[in-house]
C-alpha positions as CSV (number, residue, x, y, z in Angstrom):
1,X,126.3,5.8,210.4
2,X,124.4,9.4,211.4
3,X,122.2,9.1,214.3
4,X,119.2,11.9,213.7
5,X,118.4,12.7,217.6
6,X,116.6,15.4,216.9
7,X,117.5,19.5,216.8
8,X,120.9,20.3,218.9
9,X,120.6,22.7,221.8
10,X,123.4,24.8,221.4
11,X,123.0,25.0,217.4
12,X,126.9,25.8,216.6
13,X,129.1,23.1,216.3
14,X,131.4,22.7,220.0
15,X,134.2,24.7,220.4
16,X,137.6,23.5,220.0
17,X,140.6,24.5,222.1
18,X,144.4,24.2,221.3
19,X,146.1,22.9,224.7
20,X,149.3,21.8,223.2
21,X,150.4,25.9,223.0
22,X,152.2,27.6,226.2
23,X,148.8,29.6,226.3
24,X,145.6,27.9,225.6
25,X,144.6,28.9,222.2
26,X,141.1,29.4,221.0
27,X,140.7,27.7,217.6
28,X,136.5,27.6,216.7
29,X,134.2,29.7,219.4
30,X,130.8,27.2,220.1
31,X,128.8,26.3,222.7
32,X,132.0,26.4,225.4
33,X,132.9,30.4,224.9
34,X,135.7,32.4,225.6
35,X,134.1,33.8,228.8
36,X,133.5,30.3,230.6
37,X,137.0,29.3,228.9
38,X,138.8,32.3,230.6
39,X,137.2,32.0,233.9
40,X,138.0,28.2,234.2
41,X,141.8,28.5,232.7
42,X,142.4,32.3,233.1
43,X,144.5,32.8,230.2
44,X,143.1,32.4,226.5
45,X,144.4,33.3,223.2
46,X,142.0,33.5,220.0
47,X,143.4,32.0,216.6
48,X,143.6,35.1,214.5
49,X,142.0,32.8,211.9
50,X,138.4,33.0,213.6
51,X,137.6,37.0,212.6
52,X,139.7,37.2,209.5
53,X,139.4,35.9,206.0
54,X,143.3,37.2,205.6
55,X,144.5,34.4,208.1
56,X,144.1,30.3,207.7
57,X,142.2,29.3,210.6
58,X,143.9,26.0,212.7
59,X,140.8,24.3,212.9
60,X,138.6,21.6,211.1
61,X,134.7,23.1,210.0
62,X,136.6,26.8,210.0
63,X,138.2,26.6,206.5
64,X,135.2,26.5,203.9
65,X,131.8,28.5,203.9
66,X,129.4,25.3,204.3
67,X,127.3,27.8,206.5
68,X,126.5,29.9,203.1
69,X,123.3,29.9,202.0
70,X,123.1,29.7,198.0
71,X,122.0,33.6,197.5
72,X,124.8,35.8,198.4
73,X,124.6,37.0,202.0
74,X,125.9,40.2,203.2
75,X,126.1,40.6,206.8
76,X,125.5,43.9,209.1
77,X,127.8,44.6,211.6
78,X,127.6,47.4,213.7
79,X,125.9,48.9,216.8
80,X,122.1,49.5,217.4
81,X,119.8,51.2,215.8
82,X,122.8,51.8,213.3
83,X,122.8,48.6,212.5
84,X,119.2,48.9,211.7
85,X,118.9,51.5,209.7
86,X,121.9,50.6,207.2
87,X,119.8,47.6,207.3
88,X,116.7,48.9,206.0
89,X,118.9,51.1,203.0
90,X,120.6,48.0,202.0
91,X,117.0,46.4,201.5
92,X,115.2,49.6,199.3
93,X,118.3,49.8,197.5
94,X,118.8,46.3,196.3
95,X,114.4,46.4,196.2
96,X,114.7,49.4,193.3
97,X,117.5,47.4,191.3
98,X,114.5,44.8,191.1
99,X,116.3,42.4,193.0
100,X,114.3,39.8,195.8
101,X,115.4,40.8,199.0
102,X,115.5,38.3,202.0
103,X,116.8,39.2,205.7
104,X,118.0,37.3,208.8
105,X,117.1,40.2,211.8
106,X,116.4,39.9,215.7
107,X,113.4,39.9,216.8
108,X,113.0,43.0,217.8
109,X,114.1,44.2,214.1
110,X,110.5,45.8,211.9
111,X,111.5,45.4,208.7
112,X,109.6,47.3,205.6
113,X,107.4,45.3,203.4
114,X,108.2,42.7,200.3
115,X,111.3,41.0,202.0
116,X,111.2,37.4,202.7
117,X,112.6,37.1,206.0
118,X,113.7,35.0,209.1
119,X,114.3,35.8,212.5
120,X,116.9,33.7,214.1
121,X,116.1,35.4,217.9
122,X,116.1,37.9,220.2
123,X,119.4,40.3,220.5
124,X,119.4,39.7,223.8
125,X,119.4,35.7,224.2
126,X,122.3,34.6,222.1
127,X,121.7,31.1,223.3
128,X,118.1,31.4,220.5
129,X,120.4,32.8,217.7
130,X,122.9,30.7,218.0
131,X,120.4,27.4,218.2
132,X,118.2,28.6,215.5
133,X,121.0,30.0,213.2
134,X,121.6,27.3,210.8
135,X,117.9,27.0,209.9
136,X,118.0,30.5,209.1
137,X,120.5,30.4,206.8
138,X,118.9,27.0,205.5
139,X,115.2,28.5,204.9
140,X,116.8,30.9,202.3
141,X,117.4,27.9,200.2
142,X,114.0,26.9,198.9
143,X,113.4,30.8,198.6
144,X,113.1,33.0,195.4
145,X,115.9,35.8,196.4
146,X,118.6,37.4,194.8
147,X,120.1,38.7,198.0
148,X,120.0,38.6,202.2
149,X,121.0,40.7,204.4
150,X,121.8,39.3,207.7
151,X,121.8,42.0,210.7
152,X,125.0,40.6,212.6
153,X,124.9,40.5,216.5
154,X,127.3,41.2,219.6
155,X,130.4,38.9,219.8
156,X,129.9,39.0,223.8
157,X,129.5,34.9,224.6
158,X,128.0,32.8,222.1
159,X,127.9,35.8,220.2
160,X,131.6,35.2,219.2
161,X,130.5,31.5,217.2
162,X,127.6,33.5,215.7
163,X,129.3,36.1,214.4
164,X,132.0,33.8,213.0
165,X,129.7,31.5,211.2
166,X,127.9,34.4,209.3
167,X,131.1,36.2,208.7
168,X,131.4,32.9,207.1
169,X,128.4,32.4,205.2
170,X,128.9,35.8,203.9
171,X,132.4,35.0,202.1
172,X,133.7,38.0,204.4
173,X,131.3,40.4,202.7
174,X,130.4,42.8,205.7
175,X,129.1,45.9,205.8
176,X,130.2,48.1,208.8
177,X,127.9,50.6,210.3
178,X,128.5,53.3,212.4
């Protein structure tokens, strides 16, 4: 049986915490972060499976890309206003190979004209990306594009999960900027 009761507050699925090692070890970053995690047990490892595609993460929902939207996603990673320019040279590149550009930005990201876009929040409330990030990825669906761009965010509380489920979505294709 599902129960529908309605849209979830945090948006990422909960975090899940291996207690059974000498250390407490961080398996899947959610709504509990690694902040509020060290403050309460003052030691935390992270599974080296939640930032790398080279190592099998320990825990279930980490393993497969069920976050990925069905155009290929390439996610931005990087610092501001880097970040936003390699953005917006991503977008007129793939625009003058003819290909339909979408984009995932913050809110405080302009973007140039003729890409479909979503904005999953504000850079500085982590709490809105990480709620609204699944429908994000999910409005790309029903749209005509060959590519999205998703401008990646900092991995400072719920940040972490974010970043984790795009690095996801995007099958590990990320583009750094400096």
């Amino acid at each position: 049986m599902v129960i529908d009761a309605g849209s979830c507050d945090i948006g990422v699925e909960s975090t899940v915490v291996d207690c059974t090692t000498p250390v407490p070890t961080l398996l899947r970053p959610g709504g509990i972060t690694l902040e509020m995690l060290l403050e309460t047990l003052g030691e935390v490892e992270v599974d080296p499976g939640i930032g790398s595609e080279d190592v099998i993460p320990r825990s279930p929902g980490m393993k497969y890309t069920h976050y990925a939207p069905a155009a290929p996603l390439i996610l931005l990673e990087g610092e501001y206003p880097a970040k936003t320019a390699v953005l917006g040279e991503q977008i007129r590149k793939a625009q003058a190979e003819g290909k339909r550009v979408g984009a995932i930005v913050a809110a405080e990201t302009v973007l140039s004209a003729g890409v479909v876009a979503t904005v999953y929040g504000s850079r500085n409330h982590p709490e809105e990306v990480a709620a609204n990030l699944y429908n994000a990825l999910r409005f790309f669906d029903n749209q005509p594009v060959d590519v999205i761009f998703a401008e990646g965010t900092d991995e400072i509380g719920l940040g972490l999960a974010v970043m984790n489920r795009l690095r996801k979505a995007a099958g590990y294709h990320i583009i750094r900027c400096e």
